[in-house]
VONUZA-679577 format. One record per residue (C-alpha): residue in three letters; residue number from 1; x, y, z. Coordinates in Angstrom, 2 decimals. Last residue first. Example, Ala and Ser with C-alpha at 12.3 -4.5 7.8 and 13.67 -1.06 7.14 Angstrom:
[SER; 2; [13.67; -1.06; 7.14]]
[ALA; 1; [12.30; -4.50; 7.80]]
END
This chain:
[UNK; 375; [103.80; 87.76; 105.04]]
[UNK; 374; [101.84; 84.29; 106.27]]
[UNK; 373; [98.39; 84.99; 107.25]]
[UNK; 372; [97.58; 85.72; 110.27]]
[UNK; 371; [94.31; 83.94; 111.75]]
[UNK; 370; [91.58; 86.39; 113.49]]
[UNK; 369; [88.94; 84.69; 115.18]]
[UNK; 368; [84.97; 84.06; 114.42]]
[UNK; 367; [85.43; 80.51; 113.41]]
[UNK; 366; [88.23; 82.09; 111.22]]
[UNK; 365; [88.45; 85.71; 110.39]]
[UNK; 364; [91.62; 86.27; 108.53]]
[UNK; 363; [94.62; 88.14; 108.67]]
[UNK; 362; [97.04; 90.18; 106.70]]
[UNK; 361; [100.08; 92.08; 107.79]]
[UNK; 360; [101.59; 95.35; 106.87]]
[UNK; 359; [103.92; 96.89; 109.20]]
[UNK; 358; [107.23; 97.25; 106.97]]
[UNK; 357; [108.36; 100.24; 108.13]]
[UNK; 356; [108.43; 103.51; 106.24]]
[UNK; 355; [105.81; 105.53; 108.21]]
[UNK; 354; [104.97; 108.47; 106.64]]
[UNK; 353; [105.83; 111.80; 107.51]]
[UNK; 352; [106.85; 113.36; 104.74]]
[UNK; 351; [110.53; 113.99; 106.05]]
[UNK; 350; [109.95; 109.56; 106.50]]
[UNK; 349; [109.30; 107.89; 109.49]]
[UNK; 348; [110.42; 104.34; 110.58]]
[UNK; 347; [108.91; 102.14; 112.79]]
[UNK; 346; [109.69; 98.57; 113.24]]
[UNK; 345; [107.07; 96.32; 114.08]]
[UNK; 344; [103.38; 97.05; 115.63]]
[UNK; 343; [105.17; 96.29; 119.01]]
[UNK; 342; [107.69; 99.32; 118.15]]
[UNK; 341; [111.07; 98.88; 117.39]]
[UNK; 340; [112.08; 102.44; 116.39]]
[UNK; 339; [114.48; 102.59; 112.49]]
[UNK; 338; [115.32; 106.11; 112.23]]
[UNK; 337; [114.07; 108.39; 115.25]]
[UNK; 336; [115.73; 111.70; 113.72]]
[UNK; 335; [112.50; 112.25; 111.98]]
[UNK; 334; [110.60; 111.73; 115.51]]
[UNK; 333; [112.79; 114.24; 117.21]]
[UNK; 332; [112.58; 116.83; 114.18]]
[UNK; 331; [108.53; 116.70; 114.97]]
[UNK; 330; [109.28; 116.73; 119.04]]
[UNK; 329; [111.84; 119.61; 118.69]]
[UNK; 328; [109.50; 122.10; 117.45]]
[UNK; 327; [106.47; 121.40; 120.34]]
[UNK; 326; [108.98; 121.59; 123.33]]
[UNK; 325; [110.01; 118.43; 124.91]]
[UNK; 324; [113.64; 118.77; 124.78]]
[UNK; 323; [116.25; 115.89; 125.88]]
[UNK; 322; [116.56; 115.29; 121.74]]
[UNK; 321; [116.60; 111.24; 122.51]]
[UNK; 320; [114.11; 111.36; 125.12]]
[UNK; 319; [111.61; 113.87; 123.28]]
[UNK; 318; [111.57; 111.73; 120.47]]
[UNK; 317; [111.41; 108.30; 122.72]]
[UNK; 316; [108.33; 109.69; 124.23]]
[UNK; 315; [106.31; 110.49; 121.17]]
[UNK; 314; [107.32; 107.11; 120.13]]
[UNK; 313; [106.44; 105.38; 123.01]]
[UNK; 312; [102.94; 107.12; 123.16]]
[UNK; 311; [102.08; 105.78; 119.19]]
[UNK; 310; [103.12; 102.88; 119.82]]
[UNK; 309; [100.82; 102.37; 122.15]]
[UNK; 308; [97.77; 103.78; 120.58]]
[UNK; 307; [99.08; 101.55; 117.58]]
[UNK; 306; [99.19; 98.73; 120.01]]
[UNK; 305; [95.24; 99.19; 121.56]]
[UNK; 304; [94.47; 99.48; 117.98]]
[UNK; 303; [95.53; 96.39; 116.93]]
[UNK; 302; [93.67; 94.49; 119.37]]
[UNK; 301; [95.41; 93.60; 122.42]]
[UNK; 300; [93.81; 90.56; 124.22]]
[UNK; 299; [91.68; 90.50; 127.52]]
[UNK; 298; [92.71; 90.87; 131.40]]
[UNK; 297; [93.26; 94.43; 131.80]]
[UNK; 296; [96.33; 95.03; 133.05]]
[UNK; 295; [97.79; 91.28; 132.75]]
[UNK; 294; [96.16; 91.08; 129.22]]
[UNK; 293; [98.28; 94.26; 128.40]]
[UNK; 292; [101.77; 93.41; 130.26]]
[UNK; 291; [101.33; 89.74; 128.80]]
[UNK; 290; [100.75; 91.17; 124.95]]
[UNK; 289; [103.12; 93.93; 125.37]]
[UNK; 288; [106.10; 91.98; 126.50]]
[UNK; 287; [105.47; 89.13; 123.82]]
[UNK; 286; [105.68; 92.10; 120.98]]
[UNK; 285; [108.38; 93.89; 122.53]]
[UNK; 284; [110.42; 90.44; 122.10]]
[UNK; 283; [109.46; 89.39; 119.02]]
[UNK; 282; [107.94; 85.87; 118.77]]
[UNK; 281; [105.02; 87.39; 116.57]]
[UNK; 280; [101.38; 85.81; 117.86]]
[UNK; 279; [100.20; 89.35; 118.59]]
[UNK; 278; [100.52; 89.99; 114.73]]
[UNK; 277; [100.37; 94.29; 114.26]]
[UNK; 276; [99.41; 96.03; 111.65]]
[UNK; 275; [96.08; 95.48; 108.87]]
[UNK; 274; [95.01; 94.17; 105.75]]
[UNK; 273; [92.13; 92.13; 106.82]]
[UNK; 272; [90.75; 88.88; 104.55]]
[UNK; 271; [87.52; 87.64; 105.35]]
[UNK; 270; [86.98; 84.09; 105.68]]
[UNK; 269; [84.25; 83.90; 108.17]]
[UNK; 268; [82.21; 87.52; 107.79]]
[UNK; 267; [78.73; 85.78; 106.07]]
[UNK; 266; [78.53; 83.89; 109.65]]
[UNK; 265; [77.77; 86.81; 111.20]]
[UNK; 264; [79.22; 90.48; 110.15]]
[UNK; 263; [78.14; 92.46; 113.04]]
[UNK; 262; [79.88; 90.26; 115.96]]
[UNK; 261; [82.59; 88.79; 113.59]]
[UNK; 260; [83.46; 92.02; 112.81]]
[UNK; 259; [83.28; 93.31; 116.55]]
[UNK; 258; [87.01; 92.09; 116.83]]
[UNK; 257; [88.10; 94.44; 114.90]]
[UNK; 256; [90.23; 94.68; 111.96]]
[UNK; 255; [87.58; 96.25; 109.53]]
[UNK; 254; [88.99; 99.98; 109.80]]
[UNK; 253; [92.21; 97.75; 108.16]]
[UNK; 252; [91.09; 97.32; 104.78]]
[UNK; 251; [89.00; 94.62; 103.68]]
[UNK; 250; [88.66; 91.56; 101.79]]
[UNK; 249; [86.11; 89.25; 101.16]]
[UNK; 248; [86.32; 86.00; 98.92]]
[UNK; 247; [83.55; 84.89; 96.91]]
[UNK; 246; [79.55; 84.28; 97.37]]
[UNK; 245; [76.60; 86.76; 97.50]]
[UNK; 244; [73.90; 85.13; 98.48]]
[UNK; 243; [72.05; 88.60; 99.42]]
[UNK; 242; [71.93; 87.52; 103.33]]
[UNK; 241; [75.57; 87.15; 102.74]]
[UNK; 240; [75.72; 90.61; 101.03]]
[UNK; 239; [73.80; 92.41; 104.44]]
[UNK; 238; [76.50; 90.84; 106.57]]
[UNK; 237; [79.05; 91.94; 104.83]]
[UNK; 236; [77.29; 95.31; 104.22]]
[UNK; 235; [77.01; 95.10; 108.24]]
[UNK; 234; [80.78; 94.88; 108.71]]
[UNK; 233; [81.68; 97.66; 106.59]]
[UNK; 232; [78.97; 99.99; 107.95]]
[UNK; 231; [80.08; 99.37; 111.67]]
[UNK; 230; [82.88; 99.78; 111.09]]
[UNK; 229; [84.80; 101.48; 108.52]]
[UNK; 228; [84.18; 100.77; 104.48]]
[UNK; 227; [86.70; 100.38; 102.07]]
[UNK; 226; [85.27; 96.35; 101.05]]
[UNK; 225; [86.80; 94.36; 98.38]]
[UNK; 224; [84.06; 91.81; 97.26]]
[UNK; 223; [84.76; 88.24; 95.58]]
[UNK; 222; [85.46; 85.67; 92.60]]
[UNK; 221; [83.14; 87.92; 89.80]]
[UNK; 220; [81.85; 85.80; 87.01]]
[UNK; 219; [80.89; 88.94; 84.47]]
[UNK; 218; [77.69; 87.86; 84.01]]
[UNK; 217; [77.48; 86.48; 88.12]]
[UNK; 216; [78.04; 90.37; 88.86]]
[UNK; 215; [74.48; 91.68; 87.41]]
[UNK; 214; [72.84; 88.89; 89.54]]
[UNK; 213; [74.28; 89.76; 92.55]]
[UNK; 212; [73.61; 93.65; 92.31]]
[UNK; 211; [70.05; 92.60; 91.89]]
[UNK; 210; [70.67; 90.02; 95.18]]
[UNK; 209; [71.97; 93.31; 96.78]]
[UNK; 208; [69.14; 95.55; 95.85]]
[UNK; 207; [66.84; 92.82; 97.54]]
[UNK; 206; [69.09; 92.90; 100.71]]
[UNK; 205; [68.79; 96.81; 100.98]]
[UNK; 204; [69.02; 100.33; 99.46]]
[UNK; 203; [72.95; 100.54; 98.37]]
[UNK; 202; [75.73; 102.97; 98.51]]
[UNK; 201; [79.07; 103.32; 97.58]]
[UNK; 200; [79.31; 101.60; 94.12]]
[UNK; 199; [82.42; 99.97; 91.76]]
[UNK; 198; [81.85; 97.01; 89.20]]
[UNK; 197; [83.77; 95.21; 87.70]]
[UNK; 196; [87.49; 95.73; 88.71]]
[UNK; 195; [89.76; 93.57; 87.15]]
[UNK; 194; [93.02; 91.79; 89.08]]
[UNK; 193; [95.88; 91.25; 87.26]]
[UNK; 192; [98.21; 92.08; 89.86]]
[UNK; 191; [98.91; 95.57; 88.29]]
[UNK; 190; [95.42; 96.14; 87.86]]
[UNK; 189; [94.41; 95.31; 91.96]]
[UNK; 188; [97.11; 97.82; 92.76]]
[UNK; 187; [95.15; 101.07; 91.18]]
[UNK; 186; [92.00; 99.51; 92.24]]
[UNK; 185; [93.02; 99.23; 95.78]]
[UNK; 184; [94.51; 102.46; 96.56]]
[UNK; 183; [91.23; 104.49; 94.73]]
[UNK; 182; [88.65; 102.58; 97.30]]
[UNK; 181; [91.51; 103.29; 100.07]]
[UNK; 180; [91.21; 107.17; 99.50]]
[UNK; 179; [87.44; 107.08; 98.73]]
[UNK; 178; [86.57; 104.79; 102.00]]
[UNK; 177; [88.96; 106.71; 104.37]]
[UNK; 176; [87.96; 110.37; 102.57]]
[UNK; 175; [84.27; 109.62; 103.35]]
[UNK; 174; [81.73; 108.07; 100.22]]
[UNK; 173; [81.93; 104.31; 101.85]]
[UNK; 172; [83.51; 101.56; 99.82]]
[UNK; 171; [82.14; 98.45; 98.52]]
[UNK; 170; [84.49; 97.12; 95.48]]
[UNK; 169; [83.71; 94.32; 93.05]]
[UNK; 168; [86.41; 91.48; 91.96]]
[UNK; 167; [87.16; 89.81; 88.56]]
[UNK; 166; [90.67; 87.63; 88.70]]
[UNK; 165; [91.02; 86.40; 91.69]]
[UNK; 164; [93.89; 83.44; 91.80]]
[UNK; 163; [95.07; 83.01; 94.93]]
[UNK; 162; [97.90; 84.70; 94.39]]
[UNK; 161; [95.84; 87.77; 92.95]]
[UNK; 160; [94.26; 87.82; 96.24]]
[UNK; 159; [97.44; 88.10; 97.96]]
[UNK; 158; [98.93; 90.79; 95.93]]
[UNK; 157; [96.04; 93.02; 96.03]]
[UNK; 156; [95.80; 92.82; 99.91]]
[UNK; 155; [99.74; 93.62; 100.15]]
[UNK; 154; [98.97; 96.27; 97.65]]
[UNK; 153; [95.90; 97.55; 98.98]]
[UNK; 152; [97.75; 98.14; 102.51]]
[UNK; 151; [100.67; 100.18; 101.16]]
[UNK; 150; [98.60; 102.22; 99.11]]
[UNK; 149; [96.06; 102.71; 101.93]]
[UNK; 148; [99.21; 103.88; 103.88]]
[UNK; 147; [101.19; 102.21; 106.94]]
[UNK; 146; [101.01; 103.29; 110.26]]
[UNK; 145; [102.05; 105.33; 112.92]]
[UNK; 144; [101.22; 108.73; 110.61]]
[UNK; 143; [102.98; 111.82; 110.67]]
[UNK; 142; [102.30; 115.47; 110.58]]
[UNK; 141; [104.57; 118.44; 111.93]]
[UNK; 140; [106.52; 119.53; 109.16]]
[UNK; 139; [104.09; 119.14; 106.36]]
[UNK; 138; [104.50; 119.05; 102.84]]
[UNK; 137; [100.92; 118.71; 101.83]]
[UNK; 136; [101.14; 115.74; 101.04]]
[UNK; 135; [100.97; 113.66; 103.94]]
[UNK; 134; [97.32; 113.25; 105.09]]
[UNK; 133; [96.63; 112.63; 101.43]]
[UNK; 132; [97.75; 109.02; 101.65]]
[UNK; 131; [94.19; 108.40; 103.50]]
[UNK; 130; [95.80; 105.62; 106.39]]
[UNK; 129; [94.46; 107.37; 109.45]]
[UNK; 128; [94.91; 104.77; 112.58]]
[UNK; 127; [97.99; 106.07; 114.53]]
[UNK; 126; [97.94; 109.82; 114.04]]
[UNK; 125; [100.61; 111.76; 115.00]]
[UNK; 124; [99.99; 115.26; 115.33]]
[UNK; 123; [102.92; 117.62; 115.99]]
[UNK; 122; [101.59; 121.25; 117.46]]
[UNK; 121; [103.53; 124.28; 115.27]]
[UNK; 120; [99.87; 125.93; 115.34]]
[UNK; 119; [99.50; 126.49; 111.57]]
[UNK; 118; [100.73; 122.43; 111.65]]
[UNK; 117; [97.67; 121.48; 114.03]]
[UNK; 116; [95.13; 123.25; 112.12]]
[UNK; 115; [95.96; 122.00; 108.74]]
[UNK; 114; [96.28; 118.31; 110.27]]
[UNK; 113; [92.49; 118.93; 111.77]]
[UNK; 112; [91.42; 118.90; 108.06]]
[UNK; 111; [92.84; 115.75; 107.01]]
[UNK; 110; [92.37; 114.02; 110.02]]
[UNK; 109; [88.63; 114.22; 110.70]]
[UNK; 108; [88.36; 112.59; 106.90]]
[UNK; 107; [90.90; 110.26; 108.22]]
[UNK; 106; [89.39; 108.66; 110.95]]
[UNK; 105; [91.21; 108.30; 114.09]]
[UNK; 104; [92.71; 111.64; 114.82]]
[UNK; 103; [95.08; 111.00; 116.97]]
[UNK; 102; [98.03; 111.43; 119.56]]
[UNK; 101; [98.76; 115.02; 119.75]]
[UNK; 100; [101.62; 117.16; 120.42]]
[UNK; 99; [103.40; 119.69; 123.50]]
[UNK; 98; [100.02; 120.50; 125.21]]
[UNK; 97; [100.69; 123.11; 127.72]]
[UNK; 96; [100.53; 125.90; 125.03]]
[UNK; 95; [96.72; 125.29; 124.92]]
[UNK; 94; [95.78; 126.79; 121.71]]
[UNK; 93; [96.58; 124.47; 119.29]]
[UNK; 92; [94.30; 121.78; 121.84]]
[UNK; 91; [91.94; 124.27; 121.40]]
[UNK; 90; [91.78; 124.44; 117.59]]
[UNK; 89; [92.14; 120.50; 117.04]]
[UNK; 88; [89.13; 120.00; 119.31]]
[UNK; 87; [86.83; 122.59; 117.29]]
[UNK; 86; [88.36; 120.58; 114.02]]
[UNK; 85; [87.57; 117.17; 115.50]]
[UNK; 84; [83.62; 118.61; 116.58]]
[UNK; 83; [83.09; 119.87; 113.05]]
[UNK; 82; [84.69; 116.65; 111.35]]
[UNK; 81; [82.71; 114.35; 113.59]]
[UNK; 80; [84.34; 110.94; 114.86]]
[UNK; 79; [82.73; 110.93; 118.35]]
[UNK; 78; [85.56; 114.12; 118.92]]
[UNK; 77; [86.62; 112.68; 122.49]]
[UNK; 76; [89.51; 114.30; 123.59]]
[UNK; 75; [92.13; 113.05; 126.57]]
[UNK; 74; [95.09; 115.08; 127.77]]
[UNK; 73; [97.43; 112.34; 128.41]]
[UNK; 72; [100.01; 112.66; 130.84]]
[UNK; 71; [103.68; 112.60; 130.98]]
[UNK; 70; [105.57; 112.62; 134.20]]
[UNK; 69; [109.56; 114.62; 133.66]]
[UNK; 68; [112.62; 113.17; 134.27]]
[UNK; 67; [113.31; 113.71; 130.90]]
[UNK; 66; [110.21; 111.38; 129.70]]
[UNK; 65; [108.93; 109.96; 132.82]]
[UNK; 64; [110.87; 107.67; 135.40]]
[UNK; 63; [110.28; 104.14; 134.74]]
[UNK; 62; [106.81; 103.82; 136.14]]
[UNK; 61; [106.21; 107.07; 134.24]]
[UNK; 60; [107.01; 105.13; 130.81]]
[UNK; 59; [104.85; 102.16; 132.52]]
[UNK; 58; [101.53; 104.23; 132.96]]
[UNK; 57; [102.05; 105.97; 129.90]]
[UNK; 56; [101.96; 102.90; 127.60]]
[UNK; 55; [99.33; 101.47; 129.39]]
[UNK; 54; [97.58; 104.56; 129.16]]
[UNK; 53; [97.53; 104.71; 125.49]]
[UNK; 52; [96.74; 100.97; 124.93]]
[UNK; 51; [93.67; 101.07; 127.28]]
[UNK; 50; [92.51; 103.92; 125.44]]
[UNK; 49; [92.89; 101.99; 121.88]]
[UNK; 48; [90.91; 99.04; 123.26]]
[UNK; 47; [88.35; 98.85; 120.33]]
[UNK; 46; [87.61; 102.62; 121.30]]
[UNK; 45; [84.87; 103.31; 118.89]]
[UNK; 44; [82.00; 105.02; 120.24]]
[UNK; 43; [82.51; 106.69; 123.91]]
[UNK; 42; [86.19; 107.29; 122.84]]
[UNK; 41; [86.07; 109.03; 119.48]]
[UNK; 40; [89.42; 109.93; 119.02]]
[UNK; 39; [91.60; 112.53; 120.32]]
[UNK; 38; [94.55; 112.33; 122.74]]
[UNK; 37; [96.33; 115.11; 123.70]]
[UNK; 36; [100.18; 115.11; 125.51]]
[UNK; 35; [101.17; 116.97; 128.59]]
[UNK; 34; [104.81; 116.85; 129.64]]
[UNK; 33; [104.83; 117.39; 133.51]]
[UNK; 32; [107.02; 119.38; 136.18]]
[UNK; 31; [106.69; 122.37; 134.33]]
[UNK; 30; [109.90; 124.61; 134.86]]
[UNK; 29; [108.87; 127.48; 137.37]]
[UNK; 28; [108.79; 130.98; 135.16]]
[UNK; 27; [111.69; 132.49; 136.94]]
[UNK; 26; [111.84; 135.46; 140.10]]
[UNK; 25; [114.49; 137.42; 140.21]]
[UNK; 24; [112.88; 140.51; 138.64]]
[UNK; 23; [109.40; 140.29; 140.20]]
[UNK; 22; [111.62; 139.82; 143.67]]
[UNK; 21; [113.22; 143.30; 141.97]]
[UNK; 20; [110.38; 144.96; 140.84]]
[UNK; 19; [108.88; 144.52; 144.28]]
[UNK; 18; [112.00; 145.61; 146.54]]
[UNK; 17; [111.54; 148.71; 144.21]]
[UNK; 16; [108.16; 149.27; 144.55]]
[UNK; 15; [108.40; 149.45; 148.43]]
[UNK; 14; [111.37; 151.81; 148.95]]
[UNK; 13; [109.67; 154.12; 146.53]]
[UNK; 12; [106.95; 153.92; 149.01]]
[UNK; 11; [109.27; 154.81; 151.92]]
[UNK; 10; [110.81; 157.56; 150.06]]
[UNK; 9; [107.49; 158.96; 149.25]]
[UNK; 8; [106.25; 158.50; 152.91]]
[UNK; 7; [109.57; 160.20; 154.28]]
[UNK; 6; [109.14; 162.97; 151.79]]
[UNK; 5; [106.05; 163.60; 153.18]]
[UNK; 4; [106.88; 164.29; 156.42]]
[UNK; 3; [109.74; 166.30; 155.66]]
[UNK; 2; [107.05; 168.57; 154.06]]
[UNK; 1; [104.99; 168.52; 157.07]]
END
């Protein structure tokens, strides 16, 4: 009996062993794809961005991944709501499959998510959010694809002061995007001569309007800068023309979209759009994107369909140039970048995170199309 039961014991002990050891030789299996998030608010305001993001991936995979590896999007839709952004920022932190994030689109969903996403190590860059806050904090893992409201107002300021406005009124709405740029503007406007004369953020209707009109015409204002997103940008444009108020408008870049000329009416011809990207540039990546895009999906590129892309490629080309895709070396990948051609120009981001390049570009509606304006 005895004997027995040391047989059993020895054949059990047998057992565990030859089970430690396969647990022993046995590695994590590499992951075979490089998972990247995507937030913005998809179902509302997509102007195209989506099809820009998987473009982008489509053909980097077409071409053999990043590393050998396929990247795919990990898609978030946070209907532009700070609670929602901030509850998608916090899983997306805590999925350790998802190596950075592509996004936020507004800024005041931005600026808090950013805190979450650099506790977490997790880059975030975020194509559309221009709030100069979103890199002050001295960050290591945020950065922004585009230029800055400061950057913006100033090429706006400039221009308007060329063509001579001298007294000008500024619509803005009371979220960090409107605020931020609001503040951006005015501070450039003065150095090109330009004086601010009135200032307000909200307003009750048309016949408030032709009040606000009348209180203007003392002080013989030339035109309205708006810091306003869409749709409420668009429709006070729409609202003021119903108001008679007459002058130049200008706007920031939440208003380049083609849906201004859809909200905004007849009132919206002539506005002037600091923005990125001129589809009619004869750069190379440019012309590639724009037949590539309208051969995918059979319509033109707005600007955020090529910031989403950009914003893919660059991820990408980080990871490619390091060869390592975990979440540390993607932010020192993208400082190490140095000057990226990118269809929205040349890219170049700072230890803040900003991008350096010179992006800006201005356009106007005509006949319910955008025009660029010379640089």
């Amino acid at each position: 009996m005895f004997d027995k039961m040391c047989r059993i014991f020895q054949i059990l002990f047998l057992c565990l062993g030859l089970i430690f050891l396969s647990a022993g030789c046995t590695r994590p299996e590499e992951p075979r794809e490089i998972v990247i998030g995507a937030v913005w608010p998809f179902a509302a305001n997509n102007d195209l961005f989506n099809e820009g993001i998987d473009l982008a991936v489509k053909e980097i995979n077409s071409d053999g991944g990043v590393n050998g590896k396929e990247l795919k999007l990990l898609k978030e839709d946070d209907n532009s709501e700070v609670v929602k952004g901030i509850s998608i920022a916090e899983s997306l932190a805590g999925n350790k499959s998802v190596r950075a994030v592509i996004g936020h689109r507004n800024s005041f969903v931005s600026l808090p998510a950013s805190a979450v996403y650099e506790q977490a190590g997790l880059t975030m860059l975020s194509p559309t959010s221009t709030d100069p806050e979103l890199t002050r904090n001295n960050y290591r893992y945020i950065f922004r694809g585009l230029p800055s409201d400061d950057e913006i107002a100033g090429k706006l300021a400039e221009f308007l002061g060329g063509q001579g406005l001298k007294q000008m009124v500024v619509y803005y709405s009371p979220d960090a995007y409107g605020t931020g740029l609001a503040n951006s503007f005015e501070d450039q406007a003065k150095r090109k001569g330009i004086t601010i004369v009135d200032r307000f953020n909200d307003y009750s209707g048309i016949e408030e309007l032709k009040r606000l009109r009348s209180r203007w015409q003392a002080f013989s204002y030339d035109g309205v800068f708006i810091a306003a997103s869409m749709p409420e940008g668009a429709q006070f444009i729409h609202d003021a023309g119903k108001a008679g108020i007459k002058g130049t408008f200008a706007a920031g870049d939440a208003l380049d979209s083609p849906k201004l000329a859809v909200i905004g009416g007849k009132a919206a011809d002539g506005t002037v759009v600091g923005s990125v990207f001129d589809s009619v540039s004869d750069r190379q990546e440019v012309q590639r994107f724009v037949a590539a895009f309208q051969k995918t999906y059979q319509e033109k590129p707005t600007s955020d369909a090529a910031l989403g892309y950009d914003a893919v490629r660059m991820l990408a080309a980080a990871m490619q140039k390091s060869g390592k895709e975990d979440r540390a070396s993607i932010a020192e990948g993208l400082r190490n970048l140095g000057k990226w051609p990118g269809v929205c120009g040349v890219h170049e981001l700072s230890a803040e995170g900003d991008d350096l390049g010179d992006l800006a570009v201005l356009k106007q509606l005509q006949d319910g199309k955008f025009v660029f304006l010379e640089k």
